[in-house]
C-alpha positions in Angstrom: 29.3 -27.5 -0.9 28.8 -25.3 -3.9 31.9 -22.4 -4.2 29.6 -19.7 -5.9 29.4 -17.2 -3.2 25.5 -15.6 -2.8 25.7 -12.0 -1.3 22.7 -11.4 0.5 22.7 -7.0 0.6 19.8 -6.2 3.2 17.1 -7.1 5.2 14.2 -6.3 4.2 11.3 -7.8 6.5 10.8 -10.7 9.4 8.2 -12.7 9.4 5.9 -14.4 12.3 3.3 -17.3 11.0 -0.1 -16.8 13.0 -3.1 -18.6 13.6 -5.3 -15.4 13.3 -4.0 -12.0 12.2 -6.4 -9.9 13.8 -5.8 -10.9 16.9 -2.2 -11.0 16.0 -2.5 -7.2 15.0 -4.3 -6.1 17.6 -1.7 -7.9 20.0 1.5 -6.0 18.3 -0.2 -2.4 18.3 -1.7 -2.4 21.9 1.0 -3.8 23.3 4.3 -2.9 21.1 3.4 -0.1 18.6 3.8 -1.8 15.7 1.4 -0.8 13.4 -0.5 0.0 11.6 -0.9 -2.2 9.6 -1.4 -2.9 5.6 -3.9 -6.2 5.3 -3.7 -8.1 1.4 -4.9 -11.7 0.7 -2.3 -13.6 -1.2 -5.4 -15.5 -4.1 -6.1 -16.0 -7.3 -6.1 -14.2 -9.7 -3.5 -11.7 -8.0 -1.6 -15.2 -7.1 -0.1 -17.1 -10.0 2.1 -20.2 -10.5 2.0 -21.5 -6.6 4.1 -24.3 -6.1 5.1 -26.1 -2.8 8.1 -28.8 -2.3 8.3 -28.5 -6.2 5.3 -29.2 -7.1 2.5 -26.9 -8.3 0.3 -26.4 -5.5 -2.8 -23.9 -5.1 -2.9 -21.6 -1.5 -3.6 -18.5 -0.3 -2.8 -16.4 2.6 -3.8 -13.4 4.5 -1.0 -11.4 5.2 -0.4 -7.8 7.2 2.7 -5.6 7.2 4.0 -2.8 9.2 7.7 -1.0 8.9 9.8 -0.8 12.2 12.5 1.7 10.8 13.9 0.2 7.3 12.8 -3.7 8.4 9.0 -4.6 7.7 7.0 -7.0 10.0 4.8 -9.1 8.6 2.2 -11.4 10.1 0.7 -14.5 8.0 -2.0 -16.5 8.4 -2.5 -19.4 6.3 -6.2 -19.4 4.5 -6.6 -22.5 2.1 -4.5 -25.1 0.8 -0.8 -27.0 2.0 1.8 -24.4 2.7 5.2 -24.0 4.3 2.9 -21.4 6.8 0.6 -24.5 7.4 3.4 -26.9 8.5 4.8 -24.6 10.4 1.9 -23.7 12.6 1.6 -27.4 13.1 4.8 -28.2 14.0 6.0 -25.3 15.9 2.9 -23.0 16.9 3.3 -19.1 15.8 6.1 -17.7 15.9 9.0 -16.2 13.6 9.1 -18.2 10.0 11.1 -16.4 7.6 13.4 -13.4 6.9 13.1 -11.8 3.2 16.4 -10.5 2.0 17.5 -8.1 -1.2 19.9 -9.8 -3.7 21.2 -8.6 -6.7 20.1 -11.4 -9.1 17.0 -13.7 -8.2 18.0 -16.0 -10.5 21.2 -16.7 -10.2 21.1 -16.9 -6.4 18.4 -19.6 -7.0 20.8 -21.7 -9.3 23.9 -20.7 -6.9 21.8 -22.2 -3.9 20.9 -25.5 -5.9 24.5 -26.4 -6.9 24.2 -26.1 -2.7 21.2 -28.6 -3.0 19.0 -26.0 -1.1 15.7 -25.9 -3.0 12.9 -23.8 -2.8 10.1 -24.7 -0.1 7.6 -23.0 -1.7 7.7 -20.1 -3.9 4.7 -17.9 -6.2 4.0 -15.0 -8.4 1.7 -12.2 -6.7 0.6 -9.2 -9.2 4.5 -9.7 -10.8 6.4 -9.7 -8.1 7.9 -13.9 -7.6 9.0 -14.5 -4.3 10.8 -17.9 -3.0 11.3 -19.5 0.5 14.7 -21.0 0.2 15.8 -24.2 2.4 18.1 -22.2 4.4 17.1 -23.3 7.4 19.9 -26.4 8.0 22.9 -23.8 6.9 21.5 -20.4 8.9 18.5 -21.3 11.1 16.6 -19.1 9.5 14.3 -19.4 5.7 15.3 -17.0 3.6 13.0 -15.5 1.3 14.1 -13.6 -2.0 12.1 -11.4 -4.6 12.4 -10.8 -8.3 10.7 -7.8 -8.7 9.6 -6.3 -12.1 11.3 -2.8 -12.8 8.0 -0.9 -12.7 6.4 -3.0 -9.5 4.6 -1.0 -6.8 2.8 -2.4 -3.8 -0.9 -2.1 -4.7 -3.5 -0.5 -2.2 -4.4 -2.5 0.8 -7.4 -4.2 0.7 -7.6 -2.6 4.9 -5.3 -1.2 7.6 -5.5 -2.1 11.2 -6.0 0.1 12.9 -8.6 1.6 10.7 -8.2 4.9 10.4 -11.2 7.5 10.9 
């Protein structure tokens, strides 16, 4: 195992893989309060450079968040293409996927985790932002996801919220 320590300083969202996200939505504000909820579809051209297993690979996804205190939720559903979501509704049914997590350096704490041989599962650009699943499952149950996020980045619009509001 690699000795270059990665620091990981927050967490920033969960995520749970769904079959379909309004019913998902609907199921987490009626019966939990968790909402509402900011929809965006993860597609070209706002999605550049996909790339699954190491290998450049077109997707998309619809995805919805909603804050619980300082952690977001998010909801994904897979739309079109092979994805990590994909397998993972195949293999397990819905159900928690991922955690995202703020480190200091996206770069180095990918070349820290692959002197660890833990790759990226699938990774992407979306309007600037890149984001990568890392491997992490085997070493802490879990996939972490990590962001590089350009200095002057801010979360577009939604294309809807759920509820809608009046």
């Amino acid at each position: 195992m690699g000795t270059e320590k990665v620091e990981l300083k927050q967490v920033l969202q969960v995520c749970v893989v769904v079959e379909d996200i309004e019913k998902s939505m609907e199921r987490y504000w009626e019966g939990y309060g968790i909402g509402p909820w900011d929809i965006y579809t993860f597609a070209p051209p706002g999605l550049t450079e996909p790339a699954i297993h190491g290998r450049p690979e077109p997707y998309t996804m619809k995805l919805a968040t909603a804050q619980i205190g300082a952690v977001q939720w998010e909801l994904i559903e897979p739309l079109t293409g092979p994805s990590i979501y994909a397998e993972f509704l195949q293999e397990h049914g819905e159900g928690l996927h991922h955690v995202a997590v703020l480190v200091d350096d996206y770069d180095q704490t990918v070349a820290a985790l692959a002197k660890r041989d833990i790759g990226v599962l699938m990774g992407g650009t979306w309007k600037g932002a890149t984001y990568a699943y890392m491997d992490t499952e085997k070493d802490l149950g879990a996939i972490l996801e990590i962001y590089k996020m350009p200095p002057d980045f801010e979360m577009p619009a939604p294309e809807a919220r759920y509820p809608a509001s009046d």
